[in-house]
C-alpha positions as CSV (number, residue, x, y, z in Angstrom):
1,X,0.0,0.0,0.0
2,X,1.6,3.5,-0.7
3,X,0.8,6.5,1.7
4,X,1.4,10.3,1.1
5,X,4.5,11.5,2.9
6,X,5.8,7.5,3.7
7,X,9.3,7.6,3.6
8,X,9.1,4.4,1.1
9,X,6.5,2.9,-0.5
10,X,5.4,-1.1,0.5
11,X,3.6,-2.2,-2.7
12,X,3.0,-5.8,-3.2
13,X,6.0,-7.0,-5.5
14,X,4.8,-8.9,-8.8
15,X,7.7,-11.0,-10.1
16,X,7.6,-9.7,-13.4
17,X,7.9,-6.2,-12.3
18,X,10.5,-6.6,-9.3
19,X,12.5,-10.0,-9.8
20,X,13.7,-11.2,-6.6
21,X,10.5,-9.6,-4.9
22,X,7.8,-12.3,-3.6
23,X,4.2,-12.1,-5.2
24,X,2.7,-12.8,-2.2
25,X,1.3,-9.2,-0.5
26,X,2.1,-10.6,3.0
27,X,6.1,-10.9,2.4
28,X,5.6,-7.7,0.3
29,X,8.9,-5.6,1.3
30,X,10.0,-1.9,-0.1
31,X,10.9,-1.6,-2.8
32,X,14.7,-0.7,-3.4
33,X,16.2,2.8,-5.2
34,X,17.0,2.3,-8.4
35,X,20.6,1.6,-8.7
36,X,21.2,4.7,-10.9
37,X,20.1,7.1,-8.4
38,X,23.1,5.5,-5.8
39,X,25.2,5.3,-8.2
40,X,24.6,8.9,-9.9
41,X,25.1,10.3,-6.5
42,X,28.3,8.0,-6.3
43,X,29.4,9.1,-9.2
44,X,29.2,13.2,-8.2
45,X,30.8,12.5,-4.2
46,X,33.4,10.3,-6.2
47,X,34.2,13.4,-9.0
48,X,34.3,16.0,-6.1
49,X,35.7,14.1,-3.5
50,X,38.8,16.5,-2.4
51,X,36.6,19.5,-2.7
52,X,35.4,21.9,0.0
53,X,32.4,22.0,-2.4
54,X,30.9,18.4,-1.5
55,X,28.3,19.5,0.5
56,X,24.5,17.6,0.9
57,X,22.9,20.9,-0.1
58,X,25.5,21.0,-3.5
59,X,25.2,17.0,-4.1
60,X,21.5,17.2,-4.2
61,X,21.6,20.1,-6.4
62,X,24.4,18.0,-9.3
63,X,21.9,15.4,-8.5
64,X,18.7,16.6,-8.7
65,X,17.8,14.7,-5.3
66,X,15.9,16.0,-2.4
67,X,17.9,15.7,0.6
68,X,15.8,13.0,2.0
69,X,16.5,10.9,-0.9
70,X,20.1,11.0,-0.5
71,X,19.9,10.5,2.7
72,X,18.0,7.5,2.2
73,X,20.3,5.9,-0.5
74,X,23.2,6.3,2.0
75,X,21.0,4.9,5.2
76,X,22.6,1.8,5.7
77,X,26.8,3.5,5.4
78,X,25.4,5.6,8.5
79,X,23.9,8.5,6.0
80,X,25.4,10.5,3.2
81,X,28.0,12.1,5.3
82,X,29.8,9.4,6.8
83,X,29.9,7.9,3.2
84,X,31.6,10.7,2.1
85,X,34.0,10.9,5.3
86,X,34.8,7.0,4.6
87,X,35.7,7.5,1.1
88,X,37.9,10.1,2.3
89,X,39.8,8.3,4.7
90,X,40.2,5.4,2.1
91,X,42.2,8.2,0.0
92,X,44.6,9.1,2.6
93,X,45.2,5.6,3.9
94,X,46.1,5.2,-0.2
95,X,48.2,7.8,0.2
96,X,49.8,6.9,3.2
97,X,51.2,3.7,2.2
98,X,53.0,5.5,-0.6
99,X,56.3,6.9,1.2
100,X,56.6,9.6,-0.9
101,X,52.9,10.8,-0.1
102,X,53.9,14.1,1.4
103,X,53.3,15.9,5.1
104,X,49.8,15.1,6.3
105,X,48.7,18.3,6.6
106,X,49.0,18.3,2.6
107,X,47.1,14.8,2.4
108,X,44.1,16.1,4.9
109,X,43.5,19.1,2.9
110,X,44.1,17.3,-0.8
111,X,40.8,15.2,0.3
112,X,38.6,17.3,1.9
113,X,39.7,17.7,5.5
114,X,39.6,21.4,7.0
115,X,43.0,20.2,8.6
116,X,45.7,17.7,9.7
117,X,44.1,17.5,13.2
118,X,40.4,16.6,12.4
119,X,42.2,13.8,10.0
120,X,44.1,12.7,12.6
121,X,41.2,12.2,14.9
122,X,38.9,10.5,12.4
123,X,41.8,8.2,11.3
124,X,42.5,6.9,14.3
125,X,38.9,6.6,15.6
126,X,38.0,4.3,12.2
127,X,42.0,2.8,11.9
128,X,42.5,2.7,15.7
129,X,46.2,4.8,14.6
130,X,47.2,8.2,13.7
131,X,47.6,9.1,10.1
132,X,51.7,9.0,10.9
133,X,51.9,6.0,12.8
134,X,49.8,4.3,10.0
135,X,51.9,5.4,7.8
136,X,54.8,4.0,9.3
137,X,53.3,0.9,10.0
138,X,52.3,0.4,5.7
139,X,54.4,2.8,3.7
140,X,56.9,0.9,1.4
């Protein structure tokens, strides 16, 4: 059944128009994003990534999304901003393993960061190390 102002929409799922979905209205489940919309907005963070201008307000806009919509898509990596935070970090823990990488300070603000110290406490709380200590531990 779809309600006005539902976050998502339960409809009963007929296999011809949602494989993998059961016919049966009693195991009837929500149906999904499409994958283009997750992946449009991938896409834009993935384009953007080191800029001051990934924003949600700006990624809605290159997407055309509502803000609730991206937030939606990116529910289950903790919302849109943590997704965007985790890519980030996945960057600099590139970097780091690459001994000629450069100073921190220049890695935190090549992807995003406003500096080397909010870096350094997100990298340690998701790596459990700071950025230089991982660094020593996987450059070569």
């Amino acid at each position: 059944m779809f309600q006005y102002g539902s976050t998502s929409a339960v409809i009963p799922a007929s296999p011809a128009l949602h494989p993998g979905f059961a016919a049966d209205p009693s195991t009837a489940r929500a149906v999904p994003a499409r994958p283009g919309k997750r992946a449009l907005a991938e896409r834009a963070i993935e384009e953007r990534l080191g800029s001051a201008m990934l924003t949600v307000a700006n990624l809605c806009r290159w997407t055309g999304m509502s803000r609730s919509s991206l937030y939606r898509l990116f529910d289950a990596d903790g919302g849109v901003q943590a997704y965007i935070r985790d890519q980030r970090l996945a960057r600099v823990a590139e970097e780091l393993r690459v001994a000629t990488a450069g100073r921190v300070a220049d890695i935190a603000e090549r992807w995003g960061f406003c500096d080397a110290a909010y870096l350094a406490r997100v990298f340690r709380e998701v790596h459990g190390v700071t950025p230089s200590a991982y660094r020593a531990r996987h450059a070569g």
